[in-house]
C-alpha positions in Angstrom: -98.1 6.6 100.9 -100.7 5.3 98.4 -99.8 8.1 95.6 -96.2 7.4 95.8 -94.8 5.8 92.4 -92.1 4.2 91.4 -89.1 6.1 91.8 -89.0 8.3 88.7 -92.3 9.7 89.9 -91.4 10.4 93.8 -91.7 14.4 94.5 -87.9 16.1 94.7 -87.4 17.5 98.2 -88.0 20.9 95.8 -91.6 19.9 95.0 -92.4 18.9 98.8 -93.7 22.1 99.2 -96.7 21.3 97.1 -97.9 18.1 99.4 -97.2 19.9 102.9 -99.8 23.1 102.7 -101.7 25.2 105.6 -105.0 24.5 105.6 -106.6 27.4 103.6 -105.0 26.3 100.5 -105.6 22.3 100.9 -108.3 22.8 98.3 -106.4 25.2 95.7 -106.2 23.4 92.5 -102.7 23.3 92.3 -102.8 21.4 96.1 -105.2 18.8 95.3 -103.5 18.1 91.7 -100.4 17.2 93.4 -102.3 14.8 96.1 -104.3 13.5 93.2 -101.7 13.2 90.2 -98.4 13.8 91.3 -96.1 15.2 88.8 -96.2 15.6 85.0 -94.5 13.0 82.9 -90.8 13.8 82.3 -88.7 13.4 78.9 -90.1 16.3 76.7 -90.1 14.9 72.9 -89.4 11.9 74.1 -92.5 11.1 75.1 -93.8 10.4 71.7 -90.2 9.5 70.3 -89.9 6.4 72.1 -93.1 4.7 71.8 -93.1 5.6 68.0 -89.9 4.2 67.4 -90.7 0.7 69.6 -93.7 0.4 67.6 -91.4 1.1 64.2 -89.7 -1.8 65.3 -91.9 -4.2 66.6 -93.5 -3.7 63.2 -90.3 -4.3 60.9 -90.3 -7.7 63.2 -93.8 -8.4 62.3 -93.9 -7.7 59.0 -90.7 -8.7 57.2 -91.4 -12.5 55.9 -94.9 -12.3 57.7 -95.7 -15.0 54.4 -93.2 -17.3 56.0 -94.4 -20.3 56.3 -96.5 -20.1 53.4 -98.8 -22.5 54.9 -101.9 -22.4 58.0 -99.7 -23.2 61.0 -100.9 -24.7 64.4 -104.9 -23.5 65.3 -105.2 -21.0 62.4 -106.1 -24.5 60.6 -109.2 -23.2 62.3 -109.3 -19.4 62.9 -108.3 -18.7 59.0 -110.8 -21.0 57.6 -113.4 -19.7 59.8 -112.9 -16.0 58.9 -112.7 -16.5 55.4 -116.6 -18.1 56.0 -117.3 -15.2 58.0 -116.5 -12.4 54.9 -118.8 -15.4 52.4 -121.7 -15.7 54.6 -121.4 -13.7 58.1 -121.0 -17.0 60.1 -118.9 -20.1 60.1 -119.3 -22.9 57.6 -118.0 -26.5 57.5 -115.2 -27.2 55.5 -113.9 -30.9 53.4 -111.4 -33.2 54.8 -108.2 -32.0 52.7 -109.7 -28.1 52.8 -105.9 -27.1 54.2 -104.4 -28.3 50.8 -106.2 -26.7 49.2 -106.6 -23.3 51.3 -102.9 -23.4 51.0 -102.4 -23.4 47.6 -104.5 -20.2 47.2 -108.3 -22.3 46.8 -109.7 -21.4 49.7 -113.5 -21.9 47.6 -114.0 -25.3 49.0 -116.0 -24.9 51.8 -119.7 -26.4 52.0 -122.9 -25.3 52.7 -123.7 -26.4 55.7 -122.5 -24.6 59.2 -120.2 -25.1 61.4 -120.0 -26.0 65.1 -117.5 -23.5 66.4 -116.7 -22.8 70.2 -115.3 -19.0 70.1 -116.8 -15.8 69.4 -116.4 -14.0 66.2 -114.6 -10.9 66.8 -111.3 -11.8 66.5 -112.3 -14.2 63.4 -113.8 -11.1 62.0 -110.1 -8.8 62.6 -108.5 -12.0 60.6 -110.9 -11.2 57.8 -110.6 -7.3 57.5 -106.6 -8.3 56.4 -108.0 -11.0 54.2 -110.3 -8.4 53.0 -107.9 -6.1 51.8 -105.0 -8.4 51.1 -106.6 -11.6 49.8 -107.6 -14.8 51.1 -105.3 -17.0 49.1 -101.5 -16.1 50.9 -100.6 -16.3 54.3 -99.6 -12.7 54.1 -103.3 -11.8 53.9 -104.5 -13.9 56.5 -101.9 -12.9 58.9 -101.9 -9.3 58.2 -104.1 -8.1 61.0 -102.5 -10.3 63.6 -99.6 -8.0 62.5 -101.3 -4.9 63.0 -102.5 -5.5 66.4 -99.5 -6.4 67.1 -97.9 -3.2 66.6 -100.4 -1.0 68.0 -99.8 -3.1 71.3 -96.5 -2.3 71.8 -97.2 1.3 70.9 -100.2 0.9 73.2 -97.9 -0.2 76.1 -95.3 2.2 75.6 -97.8 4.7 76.3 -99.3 2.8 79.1 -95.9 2.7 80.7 -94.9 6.1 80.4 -98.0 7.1 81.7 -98.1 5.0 85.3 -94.5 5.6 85.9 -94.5 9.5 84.5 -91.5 8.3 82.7 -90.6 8.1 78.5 -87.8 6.3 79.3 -88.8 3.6 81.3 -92.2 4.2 78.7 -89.8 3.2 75.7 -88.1 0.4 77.9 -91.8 -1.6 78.2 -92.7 -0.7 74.6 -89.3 -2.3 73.9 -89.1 -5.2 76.2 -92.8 -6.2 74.1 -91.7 -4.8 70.5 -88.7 -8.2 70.9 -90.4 -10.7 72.8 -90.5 -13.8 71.1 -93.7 -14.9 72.8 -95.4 -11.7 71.8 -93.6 -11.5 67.9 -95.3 -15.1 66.8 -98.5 -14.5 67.8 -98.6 -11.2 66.6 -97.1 -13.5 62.9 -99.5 -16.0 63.7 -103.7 -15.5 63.0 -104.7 -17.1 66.2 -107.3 -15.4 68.3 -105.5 -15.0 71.5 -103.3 -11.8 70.3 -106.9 -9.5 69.5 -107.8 -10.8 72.7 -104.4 -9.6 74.4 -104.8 -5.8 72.3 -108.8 -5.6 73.6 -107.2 -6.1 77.4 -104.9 -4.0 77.2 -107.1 -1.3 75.3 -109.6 -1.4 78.2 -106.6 -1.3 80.6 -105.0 1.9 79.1 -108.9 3.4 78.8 -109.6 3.1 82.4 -105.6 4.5 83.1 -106.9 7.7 81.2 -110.1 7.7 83.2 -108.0 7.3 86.2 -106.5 10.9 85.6 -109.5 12.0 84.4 -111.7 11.6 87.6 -108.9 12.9 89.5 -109.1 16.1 87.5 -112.5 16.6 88.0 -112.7 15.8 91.6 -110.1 18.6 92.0 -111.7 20.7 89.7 -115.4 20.6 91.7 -113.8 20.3 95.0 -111.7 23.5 94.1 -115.0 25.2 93.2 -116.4 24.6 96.3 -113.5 25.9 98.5 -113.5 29.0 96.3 -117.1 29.9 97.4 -116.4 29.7 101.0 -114.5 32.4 103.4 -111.9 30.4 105.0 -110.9 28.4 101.6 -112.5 25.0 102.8 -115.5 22.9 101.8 -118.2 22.9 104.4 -118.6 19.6 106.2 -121.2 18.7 104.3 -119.8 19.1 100.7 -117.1 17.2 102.4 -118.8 14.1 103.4 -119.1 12.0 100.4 -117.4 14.3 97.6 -119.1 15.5 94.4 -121.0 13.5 91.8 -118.1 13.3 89.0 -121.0 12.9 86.1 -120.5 10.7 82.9 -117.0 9.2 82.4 -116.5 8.6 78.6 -113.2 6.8 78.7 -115.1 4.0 81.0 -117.4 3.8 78.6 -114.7 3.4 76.0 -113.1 0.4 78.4 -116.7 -1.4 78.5 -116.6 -1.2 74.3 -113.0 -2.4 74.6 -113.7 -5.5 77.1 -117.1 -6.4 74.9 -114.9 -6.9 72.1 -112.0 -9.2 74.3 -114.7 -11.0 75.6 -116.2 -11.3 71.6 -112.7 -12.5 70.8 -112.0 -15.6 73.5 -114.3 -15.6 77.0 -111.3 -15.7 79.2 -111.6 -12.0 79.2 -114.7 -12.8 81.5 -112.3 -12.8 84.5 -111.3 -9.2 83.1 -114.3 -7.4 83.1 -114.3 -8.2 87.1 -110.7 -7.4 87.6 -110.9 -3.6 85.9 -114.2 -3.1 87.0 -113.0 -3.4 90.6 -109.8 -1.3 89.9 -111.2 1.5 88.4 -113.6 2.0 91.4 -110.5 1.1 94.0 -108.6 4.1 92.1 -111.3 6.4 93.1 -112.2 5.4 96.4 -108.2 6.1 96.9 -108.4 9.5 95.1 -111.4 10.8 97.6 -109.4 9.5 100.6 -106.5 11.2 99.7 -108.5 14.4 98.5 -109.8 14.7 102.3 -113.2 12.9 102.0 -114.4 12.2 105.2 -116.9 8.9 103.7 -114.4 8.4 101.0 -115.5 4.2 101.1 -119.4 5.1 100.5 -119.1 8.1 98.5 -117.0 6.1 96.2 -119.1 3.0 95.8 -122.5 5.4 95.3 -121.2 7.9 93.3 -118.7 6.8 91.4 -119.3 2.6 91.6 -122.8 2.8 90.4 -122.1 4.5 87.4 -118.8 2.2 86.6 -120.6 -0.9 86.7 -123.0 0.9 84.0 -120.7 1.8 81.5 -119.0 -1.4 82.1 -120.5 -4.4 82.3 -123.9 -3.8 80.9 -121.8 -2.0 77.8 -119.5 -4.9 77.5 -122.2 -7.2 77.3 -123.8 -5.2 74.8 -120.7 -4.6 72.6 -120.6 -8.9 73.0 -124.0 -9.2 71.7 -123.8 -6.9 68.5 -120.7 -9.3 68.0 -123.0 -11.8 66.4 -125.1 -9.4 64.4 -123.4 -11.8 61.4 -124.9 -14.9 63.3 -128.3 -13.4 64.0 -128.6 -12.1 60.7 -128.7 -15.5 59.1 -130.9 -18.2 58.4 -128.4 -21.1 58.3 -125.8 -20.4 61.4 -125.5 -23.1 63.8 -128.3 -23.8 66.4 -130.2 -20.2 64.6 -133.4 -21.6 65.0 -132.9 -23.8 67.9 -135.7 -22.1 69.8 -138.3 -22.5 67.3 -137.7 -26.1 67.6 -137.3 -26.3 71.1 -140.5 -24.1 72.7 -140.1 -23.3 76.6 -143.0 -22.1 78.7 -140.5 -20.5 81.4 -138.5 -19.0 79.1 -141.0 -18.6 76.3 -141.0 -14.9 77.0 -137.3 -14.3 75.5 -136.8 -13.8 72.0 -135.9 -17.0 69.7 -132.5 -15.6 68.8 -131.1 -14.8 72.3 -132.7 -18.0 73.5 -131.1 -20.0 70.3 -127.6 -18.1 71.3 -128.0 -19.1 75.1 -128.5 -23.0 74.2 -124.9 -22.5 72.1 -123.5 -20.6 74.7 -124.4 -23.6 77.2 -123.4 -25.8 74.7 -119.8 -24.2 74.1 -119.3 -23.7 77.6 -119.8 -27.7 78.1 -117.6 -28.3 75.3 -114.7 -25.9 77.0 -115.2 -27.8 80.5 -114.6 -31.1 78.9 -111.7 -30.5 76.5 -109.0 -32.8 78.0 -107.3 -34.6 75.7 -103.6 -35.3 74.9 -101.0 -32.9 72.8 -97.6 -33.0 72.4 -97.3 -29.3 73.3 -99.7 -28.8 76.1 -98.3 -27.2 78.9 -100.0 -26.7 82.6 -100.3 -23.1 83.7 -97.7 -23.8 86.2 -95.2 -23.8 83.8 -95.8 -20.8 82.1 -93.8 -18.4 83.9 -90.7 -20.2 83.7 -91.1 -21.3 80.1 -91.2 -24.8 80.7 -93.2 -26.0 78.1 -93.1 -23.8 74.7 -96.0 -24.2 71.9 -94.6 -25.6 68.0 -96.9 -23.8 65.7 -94.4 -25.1 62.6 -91.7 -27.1 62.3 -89.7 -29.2 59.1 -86.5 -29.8 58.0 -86.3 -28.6 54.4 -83.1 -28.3 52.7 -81.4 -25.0 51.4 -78.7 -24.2 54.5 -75.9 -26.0 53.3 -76.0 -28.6 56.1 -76.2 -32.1 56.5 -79.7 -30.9 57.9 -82.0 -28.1 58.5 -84.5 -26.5 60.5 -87.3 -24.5 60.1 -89.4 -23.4 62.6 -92.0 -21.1 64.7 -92.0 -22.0 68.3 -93.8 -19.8 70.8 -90.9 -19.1 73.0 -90.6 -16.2 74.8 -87.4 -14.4 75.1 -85.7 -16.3 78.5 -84.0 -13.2 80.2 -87.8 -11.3 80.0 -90.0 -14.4 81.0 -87.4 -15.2 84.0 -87.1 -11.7 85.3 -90.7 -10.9 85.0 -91.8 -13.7 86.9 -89.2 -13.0 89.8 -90.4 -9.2 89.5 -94.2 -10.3 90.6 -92.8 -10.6 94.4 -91.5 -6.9 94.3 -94.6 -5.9 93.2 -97.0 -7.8 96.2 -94.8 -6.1 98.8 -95.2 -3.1 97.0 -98.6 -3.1 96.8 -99.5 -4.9 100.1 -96.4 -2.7 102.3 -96.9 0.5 100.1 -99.9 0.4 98.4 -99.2 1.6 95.4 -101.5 1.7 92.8 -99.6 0.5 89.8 -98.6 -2.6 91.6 -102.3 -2.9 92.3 -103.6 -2.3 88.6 -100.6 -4.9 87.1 -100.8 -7.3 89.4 -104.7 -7.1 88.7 -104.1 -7.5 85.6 -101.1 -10.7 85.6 -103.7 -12.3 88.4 -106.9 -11.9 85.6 -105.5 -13.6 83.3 -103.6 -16.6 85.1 -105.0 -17.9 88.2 -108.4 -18.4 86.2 -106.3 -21.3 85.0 -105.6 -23.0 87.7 -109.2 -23.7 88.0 -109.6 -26.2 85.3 -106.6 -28.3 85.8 -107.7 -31.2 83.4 -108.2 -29.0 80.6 -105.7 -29.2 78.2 -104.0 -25.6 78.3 -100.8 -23.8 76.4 -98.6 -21.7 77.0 -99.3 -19.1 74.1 -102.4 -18.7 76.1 -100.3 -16.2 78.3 -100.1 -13.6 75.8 -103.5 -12.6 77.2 -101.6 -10.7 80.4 -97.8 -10.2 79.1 -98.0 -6.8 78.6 -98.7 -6.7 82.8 -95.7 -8.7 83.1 -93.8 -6.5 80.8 -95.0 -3.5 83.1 -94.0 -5.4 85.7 -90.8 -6.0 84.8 -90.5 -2.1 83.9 -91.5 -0.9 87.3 -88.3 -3.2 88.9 -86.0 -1.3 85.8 -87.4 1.8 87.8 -86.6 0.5 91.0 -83.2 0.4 89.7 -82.8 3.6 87.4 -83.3 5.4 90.9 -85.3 8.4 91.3 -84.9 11.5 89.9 -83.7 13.6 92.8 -80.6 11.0 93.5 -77.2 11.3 93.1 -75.4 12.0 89.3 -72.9 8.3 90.7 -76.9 6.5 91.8 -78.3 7.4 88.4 -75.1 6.7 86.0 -75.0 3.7 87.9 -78.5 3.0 87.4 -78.7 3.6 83.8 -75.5 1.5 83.2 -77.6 -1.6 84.7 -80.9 -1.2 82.8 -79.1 -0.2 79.9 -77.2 -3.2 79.8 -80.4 -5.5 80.8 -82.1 -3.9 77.9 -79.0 -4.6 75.4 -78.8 -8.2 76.8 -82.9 -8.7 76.3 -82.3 -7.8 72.6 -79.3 -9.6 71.6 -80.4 -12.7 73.3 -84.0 -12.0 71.0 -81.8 -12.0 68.1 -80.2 -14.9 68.9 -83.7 -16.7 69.2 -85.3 -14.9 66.3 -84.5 -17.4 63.4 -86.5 -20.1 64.7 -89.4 -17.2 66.0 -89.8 -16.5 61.9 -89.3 -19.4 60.6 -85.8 -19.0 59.0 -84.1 -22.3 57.7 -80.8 -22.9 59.5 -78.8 -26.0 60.2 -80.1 -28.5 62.8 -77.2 -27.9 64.9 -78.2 -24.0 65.4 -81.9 -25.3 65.6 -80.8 -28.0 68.3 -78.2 -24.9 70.3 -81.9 -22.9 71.0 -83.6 -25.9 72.5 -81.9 -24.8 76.3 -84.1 -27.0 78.3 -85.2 -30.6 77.2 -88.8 -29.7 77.9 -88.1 -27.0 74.8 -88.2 -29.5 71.9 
């Protein structure tokens, strides 16, 4: 059945009653709620416990020695530089040869005049600078601040997320804590590089369109209730019953094109995205008039609900993207600005300089992205992700200070092996659940997972990393999760199936952590002997 979840949302053979109804009261309220939504969420005060206490963690790890290293590590050699431009002038500008020297010993002053060629969109620049705003511009603390934030609400984010597809706090707090002690997840989220906004914005738009999911469900069984009750027999007449009611403006879509706008102003790998969600939110409610009784279910989706989601969608994503660069078109001196005025076009004289000056940049950028194959020591083909064959180095040196012969210090993107390993097996559970039982929430995660990584796979001479997959690890946390609910049981079983149960994902969880605190001193950039340094590096690809 298509509404059947995981088990800890299955109906007890005492709630049966409400699927199973004589045809009088197949449009009652209460009927069509329990077609459309199934039952409430279980765990009481829990349901806000868990998720608050994942995120209390996830941000201890965050935020204790966020300074550490003291220095611009890996990329945000780039991002860090470039937002402190953007709070000077509203755009980036070019920087000297030795400007990290000097950025790192708390001068960042030095940049020029003159602008910058830069090949990603501002918004997550612009996050870096809010915490360099408010906590200075010359300590890593400052500059690494907001990456800390977003970090935080995204585990909060996805404990919610969870708890609300698998109408579970428990298996809710489980995802929010499988994310909180990631290592993949914990060094972005210490690290100011773009692709952890872009990650949050994803999986904002995701959990937006999971609320409008319910939503649209409410008010289909709220209008097609209505319609019943005006009727003698209980049942809406063949016509009301043909396509299903108009379900009017839908403000958390809206709030998911805002959300994807600002992804795709962060890093334009949310492109794929935009397509993904946009097709799942109007799958969800093509499945929620079929199961409602709509006779044209397929057409009555795509007219009157499709039209509208592709509205508050993709033209409001697109939107949100452009007023992105309201710091761009706002100056006089940003890169390519006035490229237009210099560069008149009879066919496409009609546009506006500006757009057509920020469409020769984008076509420039986008030729730049294209071509970018060179050598690194750390880059890793998309293949490899999954397993974790290739880890990024954002830092590494061997100071002194652990009284050893030699030490370590390090931030390595490395996420934690029991998580990556068992998510990436849990992907096949999920296509047989969604193509044998079509359930939904394999549908939306595997959506999700498939958004951001088979994109990669089309550029195989790009040079690509693996911290590039923190774009979809929350779906392959949730993943993960639905497999712990496979194995908790469902609710109705047997007290010996559920101890059982909750003795194996208990332990799985309590493995998951102590292994992350195992890897943690060279996620943080601790200092500890070589030797412990050299007992993390598992694989040989690893070092």
């Amino acid at each position: 059945m298509s509404h059947t979840a995981v088990p800890p949302r299955r109906i007890s053979p005492g709630q049966r009653g409400s699927w199973v109804v004589a045809p009088a009261r197949a449009f009652a309220l209460d009927a069509l709620g329990a077609r459309l939504l199934g039952p409430p969420t279980s765990g009481g005060s829990l349901r806000w416990i868990l998720p608050v206490l994942t995120a209390v963690l996830a941000g201890v790890l965050r935020f204790v020695r966020l300074g550490e290293p003291g220095s611009l590590v890996f990329d945000e050699t780039y991002y860090v530089k470039d937002a402190y431009s953007l709070l000077l002038s509203g755009y980036e500008r070019e920087w000297p040869e030795d400007a990290d020297e000097s950025f790192n010993a708390g001068r960042p002053q030095v940049l020029l005049d003159s602008p910058d060629y830069v090949v990603h969109p501002p918004v997550g620049k612009w996050m870096i600078a809010l915490g360099m705003l408010a906590f200075g511009s010359d300590n890593a603390f400052g500059w690494r601040f907001s990456a800390a934030v977003v970090g935080t609400l995204s585990v909060l984010l996805l404990a919610l997320v969870a708890q609300r597809m698998f109408g579970s706090a428990a298996l809710g707090g489980a995802a929010g804590l499988l994310l909180a002690v990631d290592g993949h997840h914990l060094v972005e989220s210490r690290t100011s590089l773009l692709d952890i906004f872009l990650s949050f914005w994803l999986l904002a738009a995701f959990a937006a369109l999971l609320v409008d999911r319910d939503d649209g469900r409410r008010r289909l069984a709220r209008r097609l209730s209505a319609l019943a009750g005006r009727t003698g027999d209980g049942l809406p007449s063949a016509l009301q019953l043909a396509y299903g009611p108009f379900l009017g403006f839908r403000p958390w879509r809206l709030m998911a094109g805002i959300c994807l706008g600002l992804a795709l102003g962060t890093k334009w790998s949310a492109l794929p995205f935009i397509a993904a969600f946009g097709l799942l939110t109007v799958a969800w409610d093509l499945s929620a008039r079929r199961i409602a009784g709509i006779h044209r279910w397929f057409v009555g989706g795509v007219v009157r609900d499709g039209i509208l989601a592709f509205v508050c969608i993709v033209p409001v994503a697109l939107a949100t993207y452009l007023g992105s660069w309201t710091g761009w078109f706002r100056s006089d001196d940003a890169y390519d600005r006035h490229w237009a005025e210099q560069n008149p076009s009879t066919p496409w004289g009609w546009l506006p300089d500006a757009l057509r000056s920020l469409a020769e940049y984008h076509r420039s950028a986008y030729t730049f992205h294209r071509g970018l194959g060179s050598d690194h020591p750390y880059e890793a083909s998309a293949w490899s992700w999954l397993v974790v064959g290739r880890p990024t180095s954002f830092f590494y040196e061997k100071p002194g200070g652990c009284a050893a012969d030699a030490c370590s210090q390090a931030v390595t993107v490395l996420g934690n092996p029991l998580i990556w390993w068992s998510a990436a097996l849990s992907l096949l559970v999920l296509l047989f659940a969604w193509v044998g039982r079509r359930d939904w929430r394999a549908a939306g995660i595997l959506s999700g997972v498939a958004a951001g990584y088979l994109p990669w796979f089309l550029y195989p001479e790009r040079t690509t990393f693996y911290f590039y997959a923190v774009a979809f690890e929350p779906f392959l946390v949730l993943s993960l999760v639905y497999c712990l609910g496979l194995v908790l049981g469902r609710a109705d079983a047997s007290g010996h199936r559920r101890r059982r149960g909750v003795l194996l994902v208990g332990l799985f969880l309590a493995t998951a952590v102590a292994l992350s605190a195992y890897f943690l001193p060279i996620w943080t950039a601790e200092i500890i002997p070589y030797d412990e340094w050299r007992s993390r590096m598992w694989l040989p690809s690893w070092i």
